[in-house]
C-alpha atoms as a printed R data frame, in Angstrom:
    type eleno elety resid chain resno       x       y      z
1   ATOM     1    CA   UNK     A     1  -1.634 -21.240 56.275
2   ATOM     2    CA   UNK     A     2   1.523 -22.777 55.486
3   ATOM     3    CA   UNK     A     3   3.909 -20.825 53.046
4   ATOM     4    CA   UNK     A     4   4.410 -20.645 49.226
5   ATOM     5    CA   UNK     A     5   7.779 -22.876 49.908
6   ATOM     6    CA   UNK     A     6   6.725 -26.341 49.328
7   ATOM     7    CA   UNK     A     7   5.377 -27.984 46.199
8   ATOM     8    CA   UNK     A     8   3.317 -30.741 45.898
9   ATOM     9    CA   UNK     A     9   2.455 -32.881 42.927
10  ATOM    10    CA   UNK     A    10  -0.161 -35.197 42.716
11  ATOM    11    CA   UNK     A    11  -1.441 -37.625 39.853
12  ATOM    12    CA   UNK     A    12  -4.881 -38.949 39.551
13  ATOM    13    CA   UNK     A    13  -6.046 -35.068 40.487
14  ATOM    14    CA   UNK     A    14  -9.232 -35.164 37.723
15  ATOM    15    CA   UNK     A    15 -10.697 -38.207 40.385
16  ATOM    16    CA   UNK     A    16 -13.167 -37.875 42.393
17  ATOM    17    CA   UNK     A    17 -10.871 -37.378 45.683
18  ATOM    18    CA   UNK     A    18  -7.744 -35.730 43.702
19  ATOM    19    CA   UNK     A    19 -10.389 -32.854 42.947
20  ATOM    20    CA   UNK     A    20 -11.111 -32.294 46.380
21  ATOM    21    CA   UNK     A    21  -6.948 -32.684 47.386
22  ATOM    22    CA   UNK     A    22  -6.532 -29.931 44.803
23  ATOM    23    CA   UNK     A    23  -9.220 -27.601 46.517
24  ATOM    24    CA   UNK     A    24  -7.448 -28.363 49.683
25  ATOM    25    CA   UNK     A    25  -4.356 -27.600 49.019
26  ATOM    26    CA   UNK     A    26  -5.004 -24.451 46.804
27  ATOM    27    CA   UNK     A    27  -7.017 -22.987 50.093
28  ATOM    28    CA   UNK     A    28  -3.617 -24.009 51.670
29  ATOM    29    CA   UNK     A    29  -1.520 -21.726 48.870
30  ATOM    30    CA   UNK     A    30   1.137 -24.360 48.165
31  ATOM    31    CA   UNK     A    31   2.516 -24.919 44.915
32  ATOM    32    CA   UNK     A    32   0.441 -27.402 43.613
33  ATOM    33    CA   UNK     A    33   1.843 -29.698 40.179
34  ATOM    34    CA   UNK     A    34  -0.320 -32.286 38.575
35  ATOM    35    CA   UNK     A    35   0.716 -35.272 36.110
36  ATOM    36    CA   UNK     A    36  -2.020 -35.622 33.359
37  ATOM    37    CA   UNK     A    37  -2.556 -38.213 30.738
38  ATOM    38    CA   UNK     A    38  -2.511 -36.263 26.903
39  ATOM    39    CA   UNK     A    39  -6.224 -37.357 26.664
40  ATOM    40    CA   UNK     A    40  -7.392 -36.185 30.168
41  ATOM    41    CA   UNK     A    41  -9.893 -33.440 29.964
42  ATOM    42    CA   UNK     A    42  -9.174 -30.161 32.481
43  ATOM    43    CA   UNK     A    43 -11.870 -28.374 33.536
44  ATOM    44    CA   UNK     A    44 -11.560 -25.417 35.679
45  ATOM    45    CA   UNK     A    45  -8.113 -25.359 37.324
46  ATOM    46    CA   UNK     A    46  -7.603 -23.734 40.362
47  ATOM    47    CA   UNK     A    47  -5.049 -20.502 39.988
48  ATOM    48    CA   UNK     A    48  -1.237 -21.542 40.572
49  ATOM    49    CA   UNK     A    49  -1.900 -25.500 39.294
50  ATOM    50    CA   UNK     A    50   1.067 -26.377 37.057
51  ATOM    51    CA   UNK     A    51   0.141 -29.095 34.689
52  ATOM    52    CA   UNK     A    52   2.980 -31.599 33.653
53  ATOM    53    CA   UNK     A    53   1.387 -33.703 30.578
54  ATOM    54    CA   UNK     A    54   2.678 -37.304 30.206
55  ATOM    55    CA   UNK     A    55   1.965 -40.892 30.412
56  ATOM    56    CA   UNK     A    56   3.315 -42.746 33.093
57  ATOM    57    CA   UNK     A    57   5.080 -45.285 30.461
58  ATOM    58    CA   UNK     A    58   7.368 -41.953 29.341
59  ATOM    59    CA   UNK     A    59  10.398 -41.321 31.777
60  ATOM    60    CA   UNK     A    60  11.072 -38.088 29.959
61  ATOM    61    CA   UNK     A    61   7.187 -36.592 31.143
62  ATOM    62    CA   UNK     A    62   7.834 -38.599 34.512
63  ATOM    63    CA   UNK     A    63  11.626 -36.819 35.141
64  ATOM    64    CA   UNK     A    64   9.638 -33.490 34.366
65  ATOM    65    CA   UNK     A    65   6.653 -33.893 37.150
66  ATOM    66    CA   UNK     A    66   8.556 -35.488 39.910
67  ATOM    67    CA   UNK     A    67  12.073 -33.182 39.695
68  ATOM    68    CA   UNK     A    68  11.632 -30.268 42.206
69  ATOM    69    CA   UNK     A    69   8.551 -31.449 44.266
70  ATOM    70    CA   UNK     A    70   9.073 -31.611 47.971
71  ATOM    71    CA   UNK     A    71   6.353 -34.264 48.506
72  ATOM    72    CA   UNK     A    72   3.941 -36.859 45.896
73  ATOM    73    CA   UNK     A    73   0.661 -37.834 46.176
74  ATOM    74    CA   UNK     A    74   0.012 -40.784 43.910
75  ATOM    75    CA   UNK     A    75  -3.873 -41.161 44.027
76  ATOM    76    CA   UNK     A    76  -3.905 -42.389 39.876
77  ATOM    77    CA   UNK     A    77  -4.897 -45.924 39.081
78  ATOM    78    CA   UNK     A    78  -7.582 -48.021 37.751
79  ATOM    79    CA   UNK     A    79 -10.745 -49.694 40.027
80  ATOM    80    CA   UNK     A    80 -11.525 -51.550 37.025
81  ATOM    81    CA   UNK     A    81 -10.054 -53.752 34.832
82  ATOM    82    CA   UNK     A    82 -10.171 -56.743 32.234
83  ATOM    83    CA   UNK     A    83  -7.556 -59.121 33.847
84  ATOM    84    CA   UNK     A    84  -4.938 -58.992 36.498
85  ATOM    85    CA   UNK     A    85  -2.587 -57.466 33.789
86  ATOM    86    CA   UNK     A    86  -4.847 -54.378 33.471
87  ATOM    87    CA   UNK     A    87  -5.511 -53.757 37.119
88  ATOM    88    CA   UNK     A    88  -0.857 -54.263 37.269
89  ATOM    89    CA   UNK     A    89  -0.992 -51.648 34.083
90  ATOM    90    CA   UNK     A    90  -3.109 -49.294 35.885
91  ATOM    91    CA   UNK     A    91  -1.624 -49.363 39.373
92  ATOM    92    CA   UNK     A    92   1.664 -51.032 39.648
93  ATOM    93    CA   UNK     A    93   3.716 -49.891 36.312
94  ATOM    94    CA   UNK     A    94   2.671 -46.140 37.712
95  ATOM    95    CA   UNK     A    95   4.112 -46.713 41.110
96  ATOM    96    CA   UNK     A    96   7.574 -48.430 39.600
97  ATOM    97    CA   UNK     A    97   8.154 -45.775 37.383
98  ATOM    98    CA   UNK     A    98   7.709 -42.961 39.335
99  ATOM    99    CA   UNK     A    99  10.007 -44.424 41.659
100 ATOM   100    CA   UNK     A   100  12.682 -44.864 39.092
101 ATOM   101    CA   UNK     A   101  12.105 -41.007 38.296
102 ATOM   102    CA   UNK     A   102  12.386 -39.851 41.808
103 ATOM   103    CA   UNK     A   103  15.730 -42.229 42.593
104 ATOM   104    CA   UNK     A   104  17.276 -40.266 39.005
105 ATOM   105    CA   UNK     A   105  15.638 -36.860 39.094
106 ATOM   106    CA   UNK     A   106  14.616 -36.219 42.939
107 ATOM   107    CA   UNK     A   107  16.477 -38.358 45.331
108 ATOM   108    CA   UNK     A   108  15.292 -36.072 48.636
109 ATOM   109    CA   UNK     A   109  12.077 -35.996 47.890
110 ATOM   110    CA   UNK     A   110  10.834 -35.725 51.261
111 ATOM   111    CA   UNK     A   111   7.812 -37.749 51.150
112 ATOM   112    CA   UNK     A   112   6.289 -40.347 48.665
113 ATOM   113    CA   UNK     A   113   2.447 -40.696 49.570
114 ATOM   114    CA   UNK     A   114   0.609 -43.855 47.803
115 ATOM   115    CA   UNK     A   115  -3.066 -43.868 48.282
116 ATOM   116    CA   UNK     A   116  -4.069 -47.520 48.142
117 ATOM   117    CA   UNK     A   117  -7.326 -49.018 49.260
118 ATOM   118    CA   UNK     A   118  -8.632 -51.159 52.099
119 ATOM   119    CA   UNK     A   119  -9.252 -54.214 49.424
120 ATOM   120    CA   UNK     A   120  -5.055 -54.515 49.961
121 ATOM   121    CA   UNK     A   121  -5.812 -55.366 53.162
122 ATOM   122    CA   UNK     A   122  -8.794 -57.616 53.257
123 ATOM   123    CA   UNK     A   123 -12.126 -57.717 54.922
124 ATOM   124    CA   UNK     A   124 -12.385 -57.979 59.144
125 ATOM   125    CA   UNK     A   125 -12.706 -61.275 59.980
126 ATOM   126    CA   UNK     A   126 -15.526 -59.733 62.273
127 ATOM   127    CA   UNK     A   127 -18.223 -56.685 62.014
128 ATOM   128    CA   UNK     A   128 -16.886 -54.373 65.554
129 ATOM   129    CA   UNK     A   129 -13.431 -53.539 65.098
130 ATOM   130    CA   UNK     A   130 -12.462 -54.111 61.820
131 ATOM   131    CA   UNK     A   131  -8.954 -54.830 60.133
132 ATOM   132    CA   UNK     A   132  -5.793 -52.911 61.535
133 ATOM   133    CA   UNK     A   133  -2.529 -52.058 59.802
134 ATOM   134    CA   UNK     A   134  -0.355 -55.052 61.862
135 ATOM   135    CA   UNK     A   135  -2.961 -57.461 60.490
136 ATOM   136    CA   UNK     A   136  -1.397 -59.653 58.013
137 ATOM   137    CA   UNK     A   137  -2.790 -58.523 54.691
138 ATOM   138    CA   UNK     A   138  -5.466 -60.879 52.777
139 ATOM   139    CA   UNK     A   139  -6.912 -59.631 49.393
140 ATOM   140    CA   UNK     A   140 -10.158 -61.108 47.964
141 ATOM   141    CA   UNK     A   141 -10.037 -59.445 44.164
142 ATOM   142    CA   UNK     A   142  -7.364 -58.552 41.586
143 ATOM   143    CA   UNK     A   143  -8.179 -54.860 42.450
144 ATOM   144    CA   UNK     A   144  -6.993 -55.734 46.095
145 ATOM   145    CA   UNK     A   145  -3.758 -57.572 45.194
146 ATOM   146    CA   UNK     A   146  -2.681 -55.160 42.824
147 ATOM   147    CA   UNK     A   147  -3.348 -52.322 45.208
148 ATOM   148    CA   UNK     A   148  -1.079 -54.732 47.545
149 ATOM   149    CA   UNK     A   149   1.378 -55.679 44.981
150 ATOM   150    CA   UNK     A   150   1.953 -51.414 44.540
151 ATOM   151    CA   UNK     A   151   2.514 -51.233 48.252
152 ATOM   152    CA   UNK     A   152   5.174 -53.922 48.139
153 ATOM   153    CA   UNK     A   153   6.779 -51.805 45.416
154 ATOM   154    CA   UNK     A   154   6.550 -48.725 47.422
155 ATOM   155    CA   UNK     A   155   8.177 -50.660 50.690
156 ATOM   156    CA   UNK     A   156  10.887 -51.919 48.643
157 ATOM   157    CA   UNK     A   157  11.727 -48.149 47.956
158 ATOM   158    CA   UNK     A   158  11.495 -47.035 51.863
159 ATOM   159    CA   UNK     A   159  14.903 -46.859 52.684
160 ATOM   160    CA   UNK     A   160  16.289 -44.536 50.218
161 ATOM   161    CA   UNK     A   161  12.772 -42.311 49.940
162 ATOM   162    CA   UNK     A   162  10.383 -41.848 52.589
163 ATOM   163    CA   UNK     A   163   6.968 -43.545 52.162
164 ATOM   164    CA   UNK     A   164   3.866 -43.398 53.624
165 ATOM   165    CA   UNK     A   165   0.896 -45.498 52.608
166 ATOM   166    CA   UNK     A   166  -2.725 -44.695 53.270
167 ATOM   167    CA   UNK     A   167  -5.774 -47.280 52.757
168 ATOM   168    CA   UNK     A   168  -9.062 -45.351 52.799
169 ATOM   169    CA   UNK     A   169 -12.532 -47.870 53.278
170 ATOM   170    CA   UNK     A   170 -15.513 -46.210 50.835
171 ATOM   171    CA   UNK     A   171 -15.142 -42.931 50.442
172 ATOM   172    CA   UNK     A   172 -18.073 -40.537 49.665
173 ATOM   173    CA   UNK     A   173 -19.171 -37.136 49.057
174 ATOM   174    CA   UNK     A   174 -19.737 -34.860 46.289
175 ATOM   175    CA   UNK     A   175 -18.466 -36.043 42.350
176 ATOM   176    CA   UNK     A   176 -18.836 -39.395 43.967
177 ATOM   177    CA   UNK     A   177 -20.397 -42.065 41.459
178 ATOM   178    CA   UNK     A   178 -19.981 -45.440 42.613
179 ATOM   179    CA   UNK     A   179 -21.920 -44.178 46.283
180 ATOM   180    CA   UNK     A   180 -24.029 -42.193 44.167
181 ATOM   181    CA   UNK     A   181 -25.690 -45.974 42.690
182 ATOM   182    CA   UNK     A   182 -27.548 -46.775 46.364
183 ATOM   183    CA   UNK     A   183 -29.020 -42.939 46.444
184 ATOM   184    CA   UNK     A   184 -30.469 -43.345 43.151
185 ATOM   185    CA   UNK     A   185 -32.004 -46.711 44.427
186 ATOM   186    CA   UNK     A   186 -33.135 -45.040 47.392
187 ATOM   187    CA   UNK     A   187 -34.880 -42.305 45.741
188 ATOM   188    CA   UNK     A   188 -36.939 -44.559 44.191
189 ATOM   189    CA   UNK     A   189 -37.639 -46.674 47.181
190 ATOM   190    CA   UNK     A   190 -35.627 -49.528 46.267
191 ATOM   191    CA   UNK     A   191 -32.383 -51.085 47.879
192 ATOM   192    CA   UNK     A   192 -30.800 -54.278 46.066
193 ATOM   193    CA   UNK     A   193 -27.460 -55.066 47.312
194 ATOM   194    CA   UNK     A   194 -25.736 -58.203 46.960
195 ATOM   195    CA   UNK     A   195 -24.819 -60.657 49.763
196 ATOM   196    CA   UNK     A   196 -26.449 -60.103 53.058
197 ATOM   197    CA   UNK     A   197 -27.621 -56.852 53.570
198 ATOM   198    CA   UNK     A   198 -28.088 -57.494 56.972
199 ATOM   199    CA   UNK     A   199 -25.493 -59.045 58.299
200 ATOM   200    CA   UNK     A   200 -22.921 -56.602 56.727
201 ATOM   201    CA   UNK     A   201 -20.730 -54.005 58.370
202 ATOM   202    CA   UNK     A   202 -18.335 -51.190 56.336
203 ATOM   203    CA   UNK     A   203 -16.400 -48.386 57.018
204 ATOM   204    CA   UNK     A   204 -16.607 -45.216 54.924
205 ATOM   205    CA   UNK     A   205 -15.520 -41.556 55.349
206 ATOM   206    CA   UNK     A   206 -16.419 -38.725 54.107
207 ATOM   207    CA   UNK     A   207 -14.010 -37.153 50.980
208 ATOM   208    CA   UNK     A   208 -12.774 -34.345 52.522
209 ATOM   209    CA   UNK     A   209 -12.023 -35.507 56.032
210 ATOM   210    CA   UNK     A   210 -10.105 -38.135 53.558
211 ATOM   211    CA   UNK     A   211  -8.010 -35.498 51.864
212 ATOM   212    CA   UNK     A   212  -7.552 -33.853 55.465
213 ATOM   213    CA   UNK     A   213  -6.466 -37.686 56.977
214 ATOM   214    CA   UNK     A   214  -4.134 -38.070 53.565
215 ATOM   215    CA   UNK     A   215  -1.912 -34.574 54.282
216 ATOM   216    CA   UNK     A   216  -1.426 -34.840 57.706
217 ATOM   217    CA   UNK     A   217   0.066 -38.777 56.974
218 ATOM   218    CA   UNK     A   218   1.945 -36.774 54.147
219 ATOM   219    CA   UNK     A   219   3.672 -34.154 56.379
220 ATOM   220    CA   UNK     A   220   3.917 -36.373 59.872
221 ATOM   221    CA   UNK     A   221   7.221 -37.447 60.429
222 ATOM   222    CA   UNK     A   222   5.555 -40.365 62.533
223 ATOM   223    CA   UNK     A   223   4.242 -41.659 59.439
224 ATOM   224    CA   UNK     A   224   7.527 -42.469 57.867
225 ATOM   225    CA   UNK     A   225   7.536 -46.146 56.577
226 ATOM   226    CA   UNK     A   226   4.121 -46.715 57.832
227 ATOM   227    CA   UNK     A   227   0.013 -47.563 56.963
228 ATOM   228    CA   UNK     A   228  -2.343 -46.263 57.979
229 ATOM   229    CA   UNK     A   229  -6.572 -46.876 57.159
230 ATOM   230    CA   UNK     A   230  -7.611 -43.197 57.623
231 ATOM   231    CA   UNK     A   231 -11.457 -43.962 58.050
232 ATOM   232    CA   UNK     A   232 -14.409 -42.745 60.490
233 ATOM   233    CA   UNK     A   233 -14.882 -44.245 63.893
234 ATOM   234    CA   UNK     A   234 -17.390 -47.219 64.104
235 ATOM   235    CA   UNK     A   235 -18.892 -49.629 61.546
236 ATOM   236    CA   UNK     A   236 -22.317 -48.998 60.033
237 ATOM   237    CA   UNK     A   237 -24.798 -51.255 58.859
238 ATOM   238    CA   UNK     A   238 -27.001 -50.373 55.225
239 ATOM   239    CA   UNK     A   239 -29.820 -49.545 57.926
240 ATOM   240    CA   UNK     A   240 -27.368 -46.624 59.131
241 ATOM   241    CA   UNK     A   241 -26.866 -45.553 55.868
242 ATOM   242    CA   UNK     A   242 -31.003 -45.856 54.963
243 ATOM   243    CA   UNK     A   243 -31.787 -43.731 57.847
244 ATOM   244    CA   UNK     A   244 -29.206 -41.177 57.264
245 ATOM   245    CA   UNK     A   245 -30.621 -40.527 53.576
246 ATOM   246    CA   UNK     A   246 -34.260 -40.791 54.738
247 ATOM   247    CA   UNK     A   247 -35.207 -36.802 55.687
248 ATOM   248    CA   UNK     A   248 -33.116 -35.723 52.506
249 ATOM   249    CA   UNK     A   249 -34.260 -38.311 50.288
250 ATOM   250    CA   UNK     A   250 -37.830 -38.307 51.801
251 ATOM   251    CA   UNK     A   251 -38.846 -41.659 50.460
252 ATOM   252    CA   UNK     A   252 -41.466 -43.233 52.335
253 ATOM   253    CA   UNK     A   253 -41.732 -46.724 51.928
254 ATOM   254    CA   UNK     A   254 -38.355 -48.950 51.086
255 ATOM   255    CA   UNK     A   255 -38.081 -52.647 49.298
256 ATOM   256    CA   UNK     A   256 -34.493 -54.054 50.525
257 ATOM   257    CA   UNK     A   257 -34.089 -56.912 48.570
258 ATOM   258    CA   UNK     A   258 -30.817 -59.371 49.607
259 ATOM   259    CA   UNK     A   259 -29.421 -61.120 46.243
260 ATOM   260    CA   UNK     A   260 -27.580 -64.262 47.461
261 ATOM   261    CA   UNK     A   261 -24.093 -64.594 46.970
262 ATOM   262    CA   UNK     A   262 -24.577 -67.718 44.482
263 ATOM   263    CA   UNK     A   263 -26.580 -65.312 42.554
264 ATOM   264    CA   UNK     A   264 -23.851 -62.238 42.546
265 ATOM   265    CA   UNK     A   265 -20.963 -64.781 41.496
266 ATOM   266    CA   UNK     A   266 -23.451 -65.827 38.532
267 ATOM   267    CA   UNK     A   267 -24.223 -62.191 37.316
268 ATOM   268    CA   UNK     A   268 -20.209 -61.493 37.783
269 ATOM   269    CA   UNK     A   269 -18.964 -64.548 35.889
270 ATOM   270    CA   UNK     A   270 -21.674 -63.746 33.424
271 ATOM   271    CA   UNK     A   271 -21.456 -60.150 32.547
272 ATOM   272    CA   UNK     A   272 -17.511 -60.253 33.125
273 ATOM   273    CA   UNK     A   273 -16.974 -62.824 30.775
274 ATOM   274    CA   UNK     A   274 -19.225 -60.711 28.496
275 ATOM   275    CA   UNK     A   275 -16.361 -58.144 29.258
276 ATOM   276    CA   UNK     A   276 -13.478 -60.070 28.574
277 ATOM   277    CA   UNK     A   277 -15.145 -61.061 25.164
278 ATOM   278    CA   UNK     A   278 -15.517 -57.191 24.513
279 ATOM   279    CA   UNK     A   279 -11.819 -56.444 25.637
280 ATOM   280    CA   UNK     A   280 -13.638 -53.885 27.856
281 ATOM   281    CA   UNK     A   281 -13.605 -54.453 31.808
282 ATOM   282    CA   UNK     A   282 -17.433 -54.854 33.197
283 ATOM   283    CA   UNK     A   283 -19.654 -52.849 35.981
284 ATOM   284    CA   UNK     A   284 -19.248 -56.185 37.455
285 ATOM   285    CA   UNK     A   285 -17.332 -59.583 37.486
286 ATOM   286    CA   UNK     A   286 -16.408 -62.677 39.545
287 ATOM   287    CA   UNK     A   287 -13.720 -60.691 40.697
288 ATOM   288    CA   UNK     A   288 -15.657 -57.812 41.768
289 ATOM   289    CA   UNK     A   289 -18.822 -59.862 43.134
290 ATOM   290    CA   UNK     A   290 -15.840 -61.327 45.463
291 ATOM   291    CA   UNK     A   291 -15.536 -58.230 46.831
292 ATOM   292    CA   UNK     A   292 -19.112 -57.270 47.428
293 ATOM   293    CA   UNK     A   293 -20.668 -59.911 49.221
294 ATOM   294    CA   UNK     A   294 -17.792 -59.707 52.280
295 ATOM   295    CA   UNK     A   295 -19.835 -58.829 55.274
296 ATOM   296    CA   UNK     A   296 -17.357 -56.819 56.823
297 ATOM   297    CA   UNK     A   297 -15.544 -54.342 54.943
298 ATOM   298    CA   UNK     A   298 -14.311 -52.581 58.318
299 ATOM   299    CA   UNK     A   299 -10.915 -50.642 59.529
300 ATOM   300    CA   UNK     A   300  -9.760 -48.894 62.281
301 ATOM   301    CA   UNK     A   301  -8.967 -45.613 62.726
302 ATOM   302    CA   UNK     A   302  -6.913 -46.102 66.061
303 ATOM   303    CA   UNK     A   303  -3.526 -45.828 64.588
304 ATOM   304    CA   UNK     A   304  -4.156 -42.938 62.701
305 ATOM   305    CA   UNK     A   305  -5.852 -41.651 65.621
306 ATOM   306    CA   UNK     A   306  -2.718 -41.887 67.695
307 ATOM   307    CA   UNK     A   307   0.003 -41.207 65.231
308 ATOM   308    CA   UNK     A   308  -1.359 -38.318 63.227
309 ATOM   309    CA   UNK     A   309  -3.825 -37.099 65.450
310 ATOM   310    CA   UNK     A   310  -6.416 -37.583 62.760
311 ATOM   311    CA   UNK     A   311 -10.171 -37.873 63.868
312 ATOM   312    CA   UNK     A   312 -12.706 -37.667 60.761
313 ATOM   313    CA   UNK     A   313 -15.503 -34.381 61.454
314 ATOM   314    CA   UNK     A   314 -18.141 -35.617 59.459
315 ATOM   315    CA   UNK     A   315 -20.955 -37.271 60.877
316 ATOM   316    CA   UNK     A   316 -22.671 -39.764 58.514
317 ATOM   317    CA   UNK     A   317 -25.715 -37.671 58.660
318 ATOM   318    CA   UNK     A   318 -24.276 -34.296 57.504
319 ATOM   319    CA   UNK     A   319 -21.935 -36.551 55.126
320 ATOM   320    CA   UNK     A   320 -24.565 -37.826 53.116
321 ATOM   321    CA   UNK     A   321 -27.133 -34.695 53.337
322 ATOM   322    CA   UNK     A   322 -24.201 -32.868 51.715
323 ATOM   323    CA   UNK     A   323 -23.720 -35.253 48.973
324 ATOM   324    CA   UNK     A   324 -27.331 -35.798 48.143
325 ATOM   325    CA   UNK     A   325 -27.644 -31.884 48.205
326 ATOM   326    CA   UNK     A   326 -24.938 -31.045 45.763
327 ATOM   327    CA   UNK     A   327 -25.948 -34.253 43.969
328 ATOM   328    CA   UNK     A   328 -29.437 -32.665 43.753
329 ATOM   329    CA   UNK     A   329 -27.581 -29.249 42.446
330 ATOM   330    CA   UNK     A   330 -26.316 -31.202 39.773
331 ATOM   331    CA   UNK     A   331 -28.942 -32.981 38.389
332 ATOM   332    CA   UNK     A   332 -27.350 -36.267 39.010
333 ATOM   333    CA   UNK     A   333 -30.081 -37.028 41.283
């Protein structure tokens, strides 16, 4: 238990992981500040949650959430958007703008946390190990290379405040609903993924051994100025994932069906440029199919491993027995 003396804000906390960060660090009894849009809905806050209302374009709102914090965790932005200037609206004006609040309202803040995403590094140019943080960074979508272009923001900013940046691979677990698309498949005995199901690898991890990876990166000194991919050990194939949902799911039979990737860049160009036309950004794009059909969406978790002592506790078993459970609950499934 760590005292009532330090307070932490974070933005992005109605998200699937910010609700679980909030949890944590309730259980923890910090002082716990969140930045909400006007329009954002608030369910059931936990006791002692401040809210600061605001919009990330409105310094006064931003001078109010970031003055008196001892440490940020900036998990707000957008996974989907119409054009590159969306995806920059969504995830890089945030990141500038709180910076210029915390440089004019909290210049020793003690630590600046930015949650980006493995896209800002790339896929693994191979299925075993998987991309580490020394490796040069290569982007495949606009979602990537503005996650990348708000880490470049953030590094500019490392030598007056100190920043750590964390790039989780999937993440999963309950209030999850872009994992929560291949359950409902496999409930009903059918798997279509795009690219080659079996030749591809990922990394994923578990939301709460996430949140757990994100605050120790956020309170290490060692993690000053660096990146880390906080992720579990080993890459899994779809089969790994298929025969971890099996005896909760209890489907017998299973179609897989492959589409090829000439197929997913059609339905992206297709039903994104329908999006564009609408002004509204798409389930899926070009830019998006670019992403999925990678066959190896896989990072390390030496680094963190070493630096922060983090090591994720969730098997893949228990992870997704968990999330189909309290998906089941819900009705969602």
């Amino acid at each position: 238990m760590r005292g009532m003396s330090e307070t932490i804000l974070v933005t992005g906390s109605t998200g699937f992981i910010g609700v679980r960060l909030l949890q944590y660090l309730t259980g923890e009894r910090v002082k716990v500040r969140i930045f909400l849009r006007f329009e954002s809905e608030v369910g059931v806050l936990p006791d002692a949650v401040e809210v600061v209302r605001g919009s990330f374009s409105d310094p006064e709102s931003l001078a109010r959430a970031v003055r008196g914090v001892d440490r940020i965790v900036h998990l707000a932005g957008v996974t989907k958007a119409v054009d590159e200037a969306g995806y920059d609206a969504g995830n890089v004006m945030p990141v500038k703008n709180l910076f210029a609040a915390i440089m004019k309202h909290n210049p020793v803040l003690k630590r600046f946390i930015y949650i980006s995403s493995l896209t800002a590094g790339g896929p693994a140019s191979e299925g075993i190990r998987g991309v580490r943080e020394s490796d040069a960074p290569h982007p495949v979508s606009a979602y990537g290379r503005s996650k990348l272009r708000a880490e470049i923001v953030c590094q500019e900013h490392a030598a007056h405040i100190p920043v750590t940046i964390v790039r989780p691979p999937a993440v999963y677990g309950p209030g999850d609903k872009d994992v929560l698309q291949v359950f409902l498949m496999l409930a009903r005995g059918v798997l279509v993924l795009p690219g080659s199901a079996a030749k591809q690898r990922f990394s994923m991890i578990y939301v709460d051994d996430l949140v757990e990876g994100i605050m120790m990166a956020a309170r290490s000194l060692q993690a000053v100025g660096r990146i880390y991919y906080i992720t579990s050990p080993g890459s899994l194939s779809w089969d790994d994932v298929i025969a971890a949902a099996k005896p909760v799911l209890g489907f017998s039979k299973l179609y897989k069906l492959s589409l090829p990737q000439p197929f997913v860049f059609f339905l992206g160009t297709v039903i994104g440029a329908a999006g564009s036309l609408l002004g509204k950004p798409a389930l899926i794009s070009r830019d998006k199919a670019y992403e999925l059909v990678q066959n190896y969406w896989v990072c390390s978790p030496e680094l963190a491993g070493r630096d922060l002592g983090f090591a994720a506790r969730t098997t893949l078993a228990d992870g997704i027995a968990k999330t189909i459970e309290w998906y089941q609950r819900k009705g969602w499934l």
